[in-house]
C-alpha positions in Angstrom: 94.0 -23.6 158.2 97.7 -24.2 157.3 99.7 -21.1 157.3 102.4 -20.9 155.0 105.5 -19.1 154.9 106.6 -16.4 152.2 109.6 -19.0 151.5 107.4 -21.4 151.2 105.4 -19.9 148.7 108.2 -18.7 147.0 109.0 -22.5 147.1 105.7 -23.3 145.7 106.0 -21.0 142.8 109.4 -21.5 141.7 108.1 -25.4 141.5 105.4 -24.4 139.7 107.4 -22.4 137.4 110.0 -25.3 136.6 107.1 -27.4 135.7 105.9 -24.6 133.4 109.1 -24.9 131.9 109.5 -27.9 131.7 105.7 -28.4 130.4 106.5 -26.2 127.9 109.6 -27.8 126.3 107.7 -31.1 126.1 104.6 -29.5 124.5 106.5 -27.6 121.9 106.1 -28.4 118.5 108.9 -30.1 116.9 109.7 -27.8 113.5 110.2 -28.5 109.7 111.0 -27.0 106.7 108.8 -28.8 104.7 105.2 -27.3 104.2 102.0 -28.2 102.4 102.8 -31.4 99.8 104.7 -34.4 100.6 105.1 -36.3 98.0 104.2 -40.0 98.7 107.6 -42.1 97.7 106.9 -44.9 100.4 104.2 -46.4 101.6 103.8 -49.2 104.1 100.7 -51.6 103.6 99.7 -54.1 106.1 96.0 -55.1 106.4 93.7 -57.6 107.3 90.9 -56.3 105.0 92.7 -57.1 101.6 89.5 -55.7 99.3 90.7 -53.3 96.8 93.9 -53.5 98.5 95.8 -55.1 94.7 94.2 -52.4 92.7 95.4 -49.4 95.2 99.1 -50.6 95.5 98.8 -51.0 92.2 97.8 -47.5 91.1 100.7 -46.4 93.8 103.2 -48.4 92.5 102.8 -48.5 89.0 101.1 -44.9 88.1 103.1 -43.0 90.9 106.4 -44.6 91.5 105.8 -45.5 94.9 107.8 -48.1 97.1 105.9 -50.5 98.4 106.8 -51.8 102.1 104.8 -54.9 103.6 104.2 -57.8 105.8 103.2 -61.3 105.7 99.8 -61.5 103.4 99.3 -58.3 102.5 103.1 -58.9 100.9 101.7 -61.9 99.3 98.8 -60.7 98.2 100.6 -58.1 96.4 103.4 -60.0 95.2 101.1 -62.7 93.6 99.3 -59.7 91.6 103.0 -59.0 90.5 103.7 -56.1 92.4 107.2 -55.3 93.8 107.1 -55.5 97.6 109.9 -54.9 99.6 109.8 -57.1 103.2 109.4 -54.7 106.0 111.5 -57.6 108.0 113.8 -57.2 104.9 113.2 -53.0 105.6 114.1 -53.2 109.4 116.9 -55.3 108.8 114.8 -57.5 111.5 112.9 -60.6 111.5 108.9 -61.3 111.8 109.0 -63.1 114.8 106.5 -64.8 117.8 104.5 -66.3 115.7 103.9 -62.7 113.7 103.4 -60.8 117.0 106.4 -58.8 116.0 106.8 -57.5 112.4 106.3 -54.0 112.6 107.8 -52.4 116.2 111.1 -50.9 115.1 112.5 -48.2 115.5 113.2 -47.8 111.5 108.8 -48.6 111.4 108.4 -45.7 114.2 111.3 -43.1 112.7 110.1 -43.3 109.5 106.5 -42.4 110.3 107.5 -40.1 112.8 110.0 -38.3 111.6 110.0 -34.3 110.6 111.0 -33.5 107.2 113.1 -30.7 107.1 114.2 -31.0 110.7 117.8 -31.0 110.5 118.1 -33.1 113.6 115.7 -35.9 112.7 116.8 -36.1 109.2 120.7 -36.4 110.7 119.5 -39.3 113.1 117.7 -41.4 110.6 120.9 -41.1 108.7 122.6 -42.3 111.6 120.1 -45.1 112.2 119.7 -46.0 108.1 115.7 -44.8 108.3 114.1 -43.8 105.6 111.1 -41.9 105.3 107.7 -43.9 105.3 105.2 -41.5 103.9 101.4 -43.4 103.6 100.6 -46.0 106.2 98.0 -48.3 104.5 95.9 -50.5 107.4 93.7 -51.6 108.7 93.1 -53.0 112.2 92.5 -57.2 113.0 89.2 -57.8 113.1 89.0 -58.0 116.8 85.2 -57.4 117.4 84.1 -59.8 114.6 86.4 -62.2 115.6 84.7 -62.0 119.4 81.2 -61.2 118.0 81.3 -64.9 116.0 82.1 -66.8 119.6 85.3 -67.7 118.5 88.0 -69.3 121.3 89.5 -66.7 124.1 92.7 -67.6 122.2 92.1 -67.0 118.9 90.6 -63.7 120.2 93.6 -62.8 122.2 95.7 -63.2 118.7 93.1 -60.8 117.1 94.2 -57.8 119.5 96.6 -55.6 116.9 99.6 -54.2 118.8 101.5 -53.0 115.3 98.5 -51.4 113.3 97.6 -48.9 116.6 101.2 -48.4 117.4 101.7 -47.3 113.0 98.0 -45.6 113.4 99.1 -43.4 116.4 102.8 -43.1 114.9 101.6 -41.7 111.6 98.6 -39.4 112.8 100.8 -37.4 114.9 103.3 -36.9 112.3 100.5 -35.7 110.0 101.7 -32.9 108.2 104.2 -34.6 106.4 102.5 -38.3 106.4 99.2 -39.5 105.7 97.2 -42.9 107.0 94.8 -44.9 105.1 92.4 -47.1 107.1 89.6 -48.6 105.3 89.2 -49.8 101.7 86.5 -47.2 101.6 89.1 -43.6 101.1 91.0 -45.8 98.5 89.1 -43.8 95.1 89.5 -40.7 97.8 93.5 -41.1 97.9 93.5 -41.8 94.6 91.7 -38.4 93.6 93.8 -36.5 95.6 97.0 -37.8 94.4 
């Protein structure tokens, strides 16, 4: 058996209180002054599943004032049923780029999800950083599985790996007391209700 001093476990615990510390800083939540109701004033809508998707936006848009944010054919789609759509490249102040690997990973994306409302510090640095709140991610996910499951090329499958719609999923859910996340065409009448 090793035999240890008592300054080396005095060592030992003061590491293991640092980390405590430290542990605990990290872990703590990050506070608002906002409770209960957000109102939803923008939302950001980019699927790959565009059923219902028109109808939805439009109920948003036109029946509750929202501001629609959106990339590439979801912005189409919406724009062609004469919805307003405001570019999230135009957003970001950032171009769609890689062959539409990168529309979405930005720091104006990520702050507006993630932000606090009613934290003072947050709400100073998306000044700062010209972010605006995004309160209702609308997505859903490439069709990854499908694409693989119909025996398409390794290629095409590789493209069908989302990067964006995670990254917005994860951003969103762990800011949700102030934002919410729709993922299937399926909670569309659900949203709606509840709004």
């Amino acid at each position: 058996r090793f035999k240890r001093s008592q300054s080396s476990h005095h060592n030992i615990f003061q590491v293991l209180a640092n980390l405590i510390i430290t542990m605990a800083h990290i872990l703590t939540a990050v506070e608002g002054t906002q409770v209960d109701v957000v109102p939803v004033r923008r939302a950001l809508v980019s699927v790959s599943d565009k059923s219902g998707i028109v109808d939805f936006c439009k109920f948003l848009s036109e029946q509750q004032g929202v501001e629609l944010l959106s990339t590439g054919g979801t912005a189409k789609a919406l724009r062609e049923a004469g919805l307003k759509v405001k570019d999230v490249s135009e957003y970001t102040g950032a171009a769609e780029c890689l062959d539409g690997r990168v529309k979405t990973l930005h720091p104006k994306v990520h702050g507006g999800l993630l932000a606090v409302r009613g934290n003072k510090v947050h709400e100073e640095q998306m000044k700062e950083q010209g972010m605006e709140p995004i309160d209702m991610t609308i997505l859903n996910l490439y069709p990854f599985e499908a694409t693989v499951a119909k025996g398409a090329a390794f290629s095409q499958c590789v493209e069908n790996i989302d990067i964006g719609g995670p990254s917005m999923l994860r951003s969103t859910a762990k800011n949700h007391a102030f934002t919410c996340i729709v993922t299937s065409p399926d909670q569309y009448g659900k949203i709606k209700d509840e709004i």
